[in-house]
N, C-alpha and C positions, 0 to 999 in steps of 0.2 A: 963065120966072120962076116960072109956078105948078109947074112939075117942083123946079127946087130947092127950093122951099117946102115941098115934100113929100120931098124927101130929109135935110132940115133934121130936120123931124119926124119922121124916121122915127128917125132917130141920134136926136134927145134922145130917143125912148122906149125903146132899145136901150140906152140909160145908163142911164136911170130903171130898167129890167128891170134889169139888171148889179148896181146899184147895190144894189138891193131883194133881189138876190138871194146877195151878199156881206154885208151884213145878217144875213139868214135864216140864214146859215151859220155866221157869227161866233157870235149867238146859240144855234145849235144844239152849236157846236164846245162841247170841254171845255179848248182850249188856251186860257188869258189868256196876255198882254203880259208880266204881273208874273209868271208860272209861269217864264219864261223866263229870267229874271235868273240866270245863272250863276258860274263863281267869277272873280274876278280881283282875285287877292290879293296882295300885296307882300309876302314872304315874312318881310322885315326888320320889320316890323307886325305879323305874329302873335308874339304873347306864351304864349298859352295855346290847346291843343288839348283837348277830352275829348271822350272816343266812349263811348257809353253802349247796350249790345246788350242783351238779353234771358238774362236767367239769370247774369248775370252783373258782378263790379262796376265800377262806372264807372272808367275808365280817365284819371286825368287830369294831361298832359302839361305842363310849365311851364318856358320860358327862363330861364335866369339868363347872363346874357352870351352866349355862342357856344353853351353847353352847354345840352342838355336832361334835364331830371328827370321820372321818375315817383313821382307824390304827394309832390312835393318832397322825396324819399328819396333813389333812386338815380339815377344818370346812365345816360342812354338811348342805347344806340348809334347813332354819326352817319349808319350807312345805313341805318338803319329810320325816321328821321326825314327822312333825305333823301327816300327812296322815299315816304313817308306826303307830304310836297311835292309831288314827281313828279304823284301822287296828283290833290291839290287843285289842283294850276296846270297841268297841261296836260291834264285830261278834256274831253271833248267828246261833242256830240250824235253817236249814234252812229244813229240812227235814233227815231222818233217811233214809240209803239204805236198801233196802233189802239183800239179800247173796248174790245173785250172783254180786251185781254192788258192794257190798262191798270188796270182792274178788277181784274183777277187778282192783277196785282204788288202793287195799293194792298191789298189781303187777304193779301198773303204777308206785308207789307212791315209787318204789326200784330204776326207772330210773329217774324221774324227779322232786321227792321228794324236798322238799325246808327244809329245818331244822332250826326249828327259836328256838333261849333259847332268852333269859332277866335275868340279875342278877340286884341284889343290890349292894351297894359300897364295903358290906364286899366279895364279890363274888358267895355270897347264890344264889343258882338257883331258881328264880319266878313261872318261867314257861317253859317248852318243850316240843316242838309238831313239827311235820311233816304236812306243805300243799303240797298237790299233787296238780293233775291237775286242771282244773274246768272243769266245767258240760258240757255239751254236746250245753245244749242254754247258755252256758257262764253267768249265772245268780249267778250261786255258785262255792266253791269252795272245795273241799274234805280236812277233818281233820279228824290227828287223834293223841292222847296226847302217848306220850313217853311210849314204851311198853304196850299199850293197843292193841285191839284186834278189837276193834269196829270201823268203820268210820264213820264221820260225813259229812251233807254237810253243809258247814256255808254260811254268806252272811250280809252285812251290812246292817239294815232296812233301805229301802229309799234309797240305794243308786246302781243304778244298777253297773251289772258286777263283775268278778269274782276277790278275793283277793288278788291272785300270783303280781298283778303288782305293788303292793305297796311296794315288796320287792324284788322286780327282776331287781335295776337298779346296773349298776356297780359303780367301785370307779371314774372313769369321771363324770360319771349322778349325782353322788349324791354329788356331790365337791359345795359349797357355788360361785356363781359368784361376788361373791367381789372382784373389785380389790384392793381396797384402803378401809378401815373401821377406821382411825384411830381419836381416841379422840386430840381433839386439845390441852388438857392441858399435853399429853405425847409426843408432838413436839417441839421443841427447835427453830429449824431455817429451812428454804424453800429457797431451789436454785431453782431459774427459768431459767435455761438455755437456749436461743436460739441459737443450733453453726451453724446458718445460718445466724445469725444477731447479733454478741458477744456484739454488741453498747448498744441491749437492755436487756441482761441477768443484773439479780441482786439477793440480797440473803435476805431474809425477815426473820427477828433473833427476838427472845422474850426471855428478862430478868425479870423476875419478872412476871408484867402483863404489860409492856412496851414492845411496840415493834419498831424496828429499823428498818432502809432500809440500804442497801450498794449495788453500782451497778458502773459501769463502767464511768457513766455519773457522778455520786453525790457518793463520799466515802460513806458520814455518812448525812442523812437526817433522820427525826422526819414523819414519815406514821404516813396518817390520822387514827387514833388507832382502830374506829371502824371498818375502812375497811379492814385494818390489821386482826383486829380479825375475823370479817366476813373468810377472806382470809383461816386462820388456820384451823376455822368450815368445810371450804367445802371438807376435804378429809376423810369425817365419812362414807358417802355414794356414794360412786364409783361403780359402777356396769357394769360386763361387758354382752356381747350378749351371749359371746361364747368363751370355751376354748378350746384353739387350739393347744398345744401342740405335737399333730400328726401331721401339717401341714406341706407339704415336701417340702415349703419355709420358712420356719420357721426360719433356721439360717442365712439365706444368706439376709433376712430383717434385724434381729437383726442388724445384722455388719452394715447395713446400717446410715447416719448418720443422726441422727433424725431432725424430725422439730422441737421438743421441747423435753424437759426432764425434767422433776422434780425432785429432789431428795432430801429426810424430813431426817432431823437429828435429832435421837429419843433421851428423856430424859434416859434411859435404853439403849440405845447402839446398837439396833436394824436397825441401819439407814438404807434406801432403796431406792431406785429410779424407775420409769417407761418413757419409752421414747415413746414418741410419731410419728406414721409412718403413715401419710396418704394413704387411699388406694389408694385414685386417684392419685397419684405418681406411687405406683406401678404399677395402671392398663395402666395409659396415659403416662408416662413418665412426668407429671406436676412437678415443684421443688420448694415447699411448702417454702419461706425463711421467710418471715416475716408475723405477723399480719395479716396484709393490704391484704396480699396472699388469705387467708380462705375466700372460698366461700360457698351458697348453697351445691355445688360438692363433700364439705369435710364432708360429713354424716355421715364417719363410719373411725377407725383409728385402724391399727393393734398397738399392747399396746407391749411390749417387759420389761422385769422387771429384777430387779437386783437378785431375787428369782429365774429365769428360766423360771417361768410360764408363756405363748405366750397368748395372749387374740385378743378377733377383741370385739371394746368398739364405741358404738354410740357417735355421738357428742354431745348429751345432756348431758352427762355425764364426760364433759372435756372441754366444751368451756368455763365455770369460769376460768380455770387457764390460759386464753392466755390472758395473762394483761403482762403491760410494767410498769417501776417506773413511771409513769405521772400517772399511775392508784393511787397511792397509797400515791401522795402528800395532801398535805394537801388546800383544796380550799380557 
């Protein structure tokens, strides 16, 4: 009896030790509970992202249906948005620093610090955290949530390299290269303008689900309906290589007097146009008048728009529209 009495006692002061001494430790840790709290975001809930780094101006991202804007200006490409997701919904603890690299980070993380929030529509904040730098082998990335104390290293499972670049492009990087996206049942009428060949310009009109022809050659002709419509579809998907808005020929192209111009008369009033600049003119002095002109050599065309925005747009992506009214009679 007196032996287990004393093994009784011995366990509770082996607990009491343990106890006292998980204690000791908690209080000495710099981990909290509340440091811990990481993302888990319903992606359909965020409404609004902005990252705010150092030297540079805040970056801030905004839903409007499926699409995303920056500074509720331009639309943001859907894989920079996806990835900036990627991003937020599957990082993880990648490892815990010790003090002293903890310390270090929370010192880097005052100069080069990234500041990422997420709200909802009503403007509720999701989530706030500070990325610093990444790791040393570039494998992670240092986190640490909004007035906390502890840093983490995170890291995407599977996927190498550190997170800063998912949210480090500026407002050029992260602009959509669409030149043209428009639905065809929000277009009215298509001026095909050639002012190097005015014989062949004509203006391709839709009343109803009828569509008309009018051109210099023929007032009023009956276009073959499907090709017509075909016609309308193809400026949903325009894309360009590259925007080019800094280019320091940029205006003195513009002026220049295009090979072709397009310009859509929108059901909504938004009407727009893009003109078409061959490079090989600019490079060779070539002078692109007709059709018949376009060669192999015409690969690539500087784009000029009634918005301002300068683009350089592959010819895959614009040789549907060099048609003439013979294209669109009827066989």
């Amino acid at each position: 009896m007196k032996k287990t009495l004393f093994l009784l006692l011995v366990l509770c002061g082996l607990g009491a030790l343990y106890y006292t001494s998980i204690k000791e430790s908690e209080e000495k840790s710099t981990i909290k509970m509340e440091d811990r709290q990481f993302l888990t975001l319903d992606r359909d809930e965020v409404h609004i992202i902005t990252i705010d780094s150092p030297g540079r101006p805040l970056i801030h991202l905004s839903r409007s249906g499926s699409d995303w804007y920056v500074d509720q200006k331009y639309k943001v490409r859907p894989n920079i948005i996806d990835n900036m997701f990627l991003a937020l919904m599957r990082m993880t603890i990648k490892y815990i620093p010790l003090k002293k690299e903890n310390d270090t980070a929370a010192e880097r993380m005052k100069m080069f610090g990234l500041e990422i929030k997420t709200y909802d529509k009503s403007g509720q904040v999701l989530t706030d955290f500070t990325l610093g730098t990444n790791t040393n082998d570039e494998y992670g990335t240092y986190f640490r949530n909004r007035g906390a104390e502890q840093t983490y290293v995170m890291s995407i499972p599977s996927y190498d390299g550190g997170l800063r670049n998912y949210f480090t492009q500026n407002v050029a990087a992260l602009r959509d290269l669409a030149v043209l996206s428009e639905d065809a049942e929000n277009i009215k009428a298509i001026s095909v303008d050639y002012p190097k060949d005015v014989a062949r310009s004509m203006v391709l009109s839709k009343t109803g689900s009828q569509y008309e022809l009018s051109s210099n050659q023929d007032k009023e002709v009956q276009p073959d309906q499907k090709i017509a419509d075909a016609f309308f579809k193809s400026f949903r998907n325009v894309y360009s290589e590259e925007i080019m808005n800094n280019y320091i020929h940029k205006d003195t192209i513009s002026r220049m007097v295009p090979f072709l111009k397009l310009s859509l008369d929108m059901e909504k009033g938004q009407d727009k146009w893009i003109a078409l600049h061959p490079i090989v003119d600019i490079e060779s002095g070539y002078n692109t008048r007709r059709i018949e002109d376009v060669t192999t050599r015409h690969s690539k065309y500087f784009v000029s728009t009634s918005w301002g925005d300068f683009y350089k747009v592959q010819n895959k992506f614009l040789r549907d529209f060099f048609v003439t009214p013979e294209y669109f009679i009827q066989k």
